[in-house]
C-alpha positions in Angstrom: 4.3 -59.8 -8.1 1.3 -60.7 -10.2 -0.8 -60.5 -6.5 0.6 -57.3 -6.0 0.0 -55.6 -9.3 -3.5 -56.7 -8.6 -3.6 -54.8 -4.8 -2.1 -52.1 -6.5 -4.5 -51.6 -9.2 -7.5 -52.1 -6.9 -6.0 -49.4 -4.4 -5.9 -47.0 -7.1 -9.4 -47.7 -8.7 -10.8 -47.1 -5.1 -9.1 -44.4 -4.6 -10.4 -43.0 -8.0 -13.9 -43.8 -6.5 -13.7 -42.0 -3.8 -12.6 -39.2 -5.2 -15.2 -39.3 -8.0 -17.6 -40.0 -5.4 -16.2 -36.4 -3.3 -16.7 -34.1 -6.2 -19.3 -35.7 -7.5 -21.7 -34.3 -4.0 -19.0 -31.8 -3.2 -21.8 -29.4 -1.4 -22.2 -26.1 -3.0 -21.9 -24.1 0.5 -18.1 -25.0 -0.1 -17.7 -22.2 -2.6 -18.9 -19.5 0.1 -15.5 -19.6 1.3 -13.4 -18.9 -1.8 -15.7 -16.2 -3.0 -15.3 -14.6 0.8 -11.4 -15.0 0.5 -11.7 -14.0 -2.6 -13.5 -10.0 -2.2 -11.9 -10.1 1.5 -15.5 -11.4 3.0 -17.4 -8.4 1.2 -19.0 -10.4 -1.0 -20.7 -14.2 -0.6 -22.9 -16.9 -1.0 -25.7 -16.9 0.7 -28.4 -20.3 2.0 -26.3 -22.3 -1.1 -28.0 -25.1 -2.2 -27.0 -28.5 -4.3 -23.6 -29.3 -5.3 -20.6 -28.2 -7.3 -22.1 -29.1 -10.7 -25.6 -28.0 -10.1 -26.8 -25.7 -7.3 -28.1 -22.1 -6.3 -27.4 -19.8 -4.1 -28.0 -15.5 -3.7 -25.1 -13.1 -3.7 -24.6 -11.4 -0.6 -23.0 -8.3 0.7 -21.0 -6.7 3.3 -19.3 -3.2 2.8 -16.7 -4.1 5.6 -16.5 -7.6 5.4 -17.3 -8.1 8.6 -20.9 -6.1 8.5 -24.0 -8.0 8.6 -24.6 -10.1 5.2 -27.5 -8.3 2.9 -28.4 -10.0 -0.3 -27.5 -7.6 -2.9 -29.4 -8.5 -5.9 -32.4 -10.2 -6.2 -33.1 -13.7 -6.6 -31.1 -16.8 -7.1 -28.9 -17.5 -9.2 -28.5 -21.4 -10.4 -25.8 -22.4 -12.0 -24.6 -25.9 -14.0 -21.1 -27.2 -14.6 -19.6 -29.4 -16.8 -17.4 -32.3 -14.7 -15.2 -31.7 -17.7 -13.7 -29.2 -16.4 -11.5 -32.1 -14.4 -10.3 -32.2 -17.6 -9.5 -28.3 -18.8 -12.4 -27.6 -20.1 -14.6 -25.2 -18.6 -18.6 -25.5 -19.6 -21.0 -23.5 -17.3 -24.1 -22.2 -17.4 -25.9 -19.6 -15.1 -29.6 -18.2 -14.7 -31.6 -15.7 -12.5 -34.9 -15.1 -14.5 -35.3 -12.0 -11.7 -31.6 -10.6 -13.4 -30.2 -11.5 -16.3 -31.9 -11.2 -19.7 -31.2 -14.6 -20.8 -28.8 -17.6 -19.6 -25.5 -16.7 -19.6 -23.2 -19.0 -21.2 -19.7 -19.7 -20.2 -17.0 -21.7 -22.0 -13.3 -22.3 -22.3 -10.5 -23.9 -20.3 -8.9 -23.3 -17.4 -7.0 -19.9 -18.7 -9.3 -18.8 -20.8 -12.9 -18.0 -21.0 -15.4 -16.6 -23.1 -19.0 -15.3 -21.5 -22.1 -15.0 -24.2 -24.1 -11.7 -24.5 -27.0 -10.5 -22.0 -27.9 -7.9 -19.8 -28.6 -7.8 -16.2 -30.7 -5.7 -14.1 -29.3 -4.4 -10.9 -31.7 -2.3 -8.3 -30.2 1.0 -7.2 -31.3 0.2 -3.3 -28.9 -2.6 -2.8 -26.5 -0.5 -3.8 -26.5 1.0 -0.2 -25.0 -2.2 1.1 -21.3 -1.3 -0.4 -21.0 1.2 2.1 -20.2 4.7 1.8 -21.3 7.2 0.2 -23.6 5.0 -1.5 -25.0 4.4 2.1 -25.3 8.1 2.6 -26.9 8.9 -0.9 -29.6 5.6 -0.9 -29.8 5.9 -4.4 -32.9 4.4 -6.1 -33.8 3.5 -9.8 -33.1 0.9 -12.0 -29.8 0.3 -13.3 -29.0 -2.2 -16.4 -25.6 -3.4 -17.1 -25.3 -4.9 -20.2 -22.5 -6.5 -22.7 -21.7 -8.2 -25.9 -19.2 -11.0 -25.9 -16.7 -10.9 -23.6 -13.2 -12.9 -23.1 -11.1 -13.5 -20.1 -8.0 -14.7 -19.5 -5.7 -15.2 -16.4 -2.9 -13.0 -16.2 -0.1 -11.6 -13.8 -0.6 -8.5 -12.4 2.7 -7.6 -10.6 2.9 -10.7 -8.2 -0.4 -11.6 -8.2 -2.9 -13.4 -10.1 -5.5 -11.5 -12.1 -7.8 -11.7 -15.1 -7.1 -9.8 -18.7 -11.4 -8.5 -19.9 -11.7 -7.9 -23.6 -15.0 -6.6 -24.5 -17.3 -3.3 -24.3 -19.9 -3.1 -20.8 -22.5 -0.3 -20.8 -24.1 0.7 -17.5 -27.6 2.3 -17.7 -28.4 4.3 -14.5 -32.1 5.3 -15.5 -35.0 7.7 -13.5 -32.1 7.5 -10.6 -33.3 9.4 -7.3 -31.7 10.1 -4.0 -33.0 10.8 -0.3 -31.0 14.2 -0.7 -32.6 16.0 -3.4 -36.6 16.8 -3.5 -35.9 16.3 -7.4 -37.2 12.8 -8.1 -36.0 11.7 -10.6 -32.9 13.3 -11.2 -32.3 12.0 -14.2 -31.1 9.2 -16.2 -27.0 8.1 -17.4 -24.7 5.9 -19.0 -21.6 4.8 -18.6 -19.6 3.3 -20.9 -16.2 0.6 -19.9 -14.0 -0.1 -22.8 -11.8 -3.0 -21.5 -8.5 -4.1 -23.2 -7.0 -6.3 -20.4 -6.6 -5.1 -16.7 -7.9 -1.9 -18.0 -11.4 -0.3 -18.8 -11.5 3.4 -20.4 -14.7 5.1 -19.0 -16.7 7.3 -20.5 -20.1 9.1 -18.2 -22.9 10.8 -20.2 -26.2 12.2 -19.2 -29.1 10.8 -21.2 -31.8 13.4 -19.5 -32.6 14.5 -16.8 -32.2 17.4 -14.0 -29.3 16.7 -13.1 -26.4 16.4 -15.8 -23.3 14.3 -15.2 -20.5 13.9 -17.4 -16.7 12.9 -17.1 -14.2 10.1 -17.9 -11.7 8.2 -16.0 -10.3 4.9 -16.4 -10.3 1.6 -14.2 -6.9 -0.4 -13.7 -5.1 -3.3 -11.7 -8.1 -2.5 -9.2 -7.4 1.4 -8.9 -10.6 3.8 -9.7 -10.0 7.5 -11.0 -12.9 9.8 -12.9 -12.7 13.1 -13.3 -15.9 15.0 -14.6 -18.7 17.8 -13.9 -22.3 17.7 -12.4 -24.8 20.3 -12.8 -28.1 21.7 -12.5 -30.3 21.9 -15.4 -31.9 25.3 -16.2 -34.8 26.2 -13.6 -33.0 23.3 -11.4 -30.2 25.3 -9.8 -32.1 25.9 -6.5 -33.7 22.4 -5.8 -30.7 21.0 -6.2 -27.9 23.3 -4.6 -28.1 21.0 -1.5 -27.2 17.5 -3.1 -24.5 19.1 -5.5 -22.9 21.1 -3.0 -21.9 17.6 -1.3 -20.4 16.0 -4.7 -17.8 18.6 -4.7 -16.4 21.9 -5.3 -18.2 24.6 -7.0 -16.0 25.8 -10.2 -16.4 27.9 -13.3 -16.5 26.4 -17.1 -17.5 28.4 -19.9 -19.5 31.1 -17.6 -21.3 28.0 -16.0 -21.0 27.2 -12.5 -20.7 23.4 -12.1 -19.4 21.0 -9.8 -15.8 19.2 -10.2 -16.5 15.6 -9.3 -12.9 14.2 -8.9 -12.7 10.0 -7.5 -9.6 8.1 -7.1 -8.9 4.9 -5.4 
């Protein structure tokens, strides 16, 4: 019996080894997959590189998921992960000096997380490779999404799993432009995503430009709705009768004419 306990004890402690050993060089191309499954092969990881803990890799796109992959933002982004998160705790680090502000922190446990403040700058061009209409309007400028703290949490939504946001996002769209309007630049927004758990209220403003947008909507359980105006600025009516009358239709408010702009999804 004594013999036995010994076999036993030395089956286990290799098999402990080897799966140390596994995760320890579990290659970072392995998490391609699960982001593909995960965004139904529109969004990946592209020429990864390193492991599990600490590795690299660019995020790519594909509107359909089964276009051609385009990186859609610049750079790499490196990340570092705590191997004690075998043991609930989640520790992670990422960077892209041509992105984000600063490192972004992220710690917690398996349920919960919490992500530290910073900004990240995302190029209007790539945003053509989500599809349409963004691949119609080729949008350019310089967009920057920023946040304070944020905390997440798995949650059910219906059947499935999901993730609860806490936390305030603003997206700067500034000196935006579009291949459909002579007007460069139109003109410079920002929206604002209030989110209290599968939910973000959304606010659109114009901060200057030709072009004013404005609206609200909300986002929820993955559904999109917005409901808001665009219009021309004063001496911009003409120059940009073209681009607005493919937003939506024309309509009256307050002796103005202006365009509804209604989205849902």
């Amino acid at each position: 019996m004594r013999r036995l306990g010994r076999v036993l004890i030395w089956l286990v402690a290799a098999g402990l080894s080897a799966v140390i050993t596994v995760l320890a060089f579990l290659p970072a191309a392995w998490l391609a997959p699960l982001l593909e499954s995960r965004t139904g092969g529109r969004l990946t990881l592209g020429d990864a590189q390193g492991s599990l803990w600490q590795g690299s890799a660019f995020i790519g796109a594909a509107p359909s998921g089964k276009d051609a992959v385009a990186a859609l933002l610049p750079g790499r982004f490196s990340w570092h992960l705590s191997p004690l998160v075998l043991l609930g705790r989640l520790d992670a680090k990422l960077e892209n000096a041509q992105v984000l502000s600063n490192t972004v922190s992220i710690s917690g446990s398996w349920s919960e997380w919490t992500v530290s403040p910073s900004s990240m700058l995302l190029p209007a061009e790539r945003l053509s490779a989500l599809g349409a209409p963004l691949n119609t309007l080729q949008p350019s400028g310089k967009m920057q999404l920023g946040w304070q703290q944020l905390t997440l949490a798995r949650t059910k939504v219906g059947n499935a799993d999901g993730v609860a946001l806490h936390g305030v996002m603003t997206l700067d769209l500034l000196a935006m432009a579009s291949r459909l309007s002579p007007v460069k630049p139109l003109g410079s927004y920002r929206m604002r995503l209030d989110w209290q758990g599968t939910q973000a209220a959304m606010t659109l403003t114009t901060l200057g430009g030709a072009m004013l947008l404005n609206g609200s909507g909300k986002l929820q359980n993955g559904h999109f709705q917005f409901s808001g105006t665009a219009e021309a600025a004063v001496g911009q009516e003409e120059k940009l009768a073209t681009l607005l009358s493919l937003l939506g239709q024309r309509r009256q408010m307050n002796g103005r004419n202006v365009i509804g702009l209604e989205f849902k999804s």
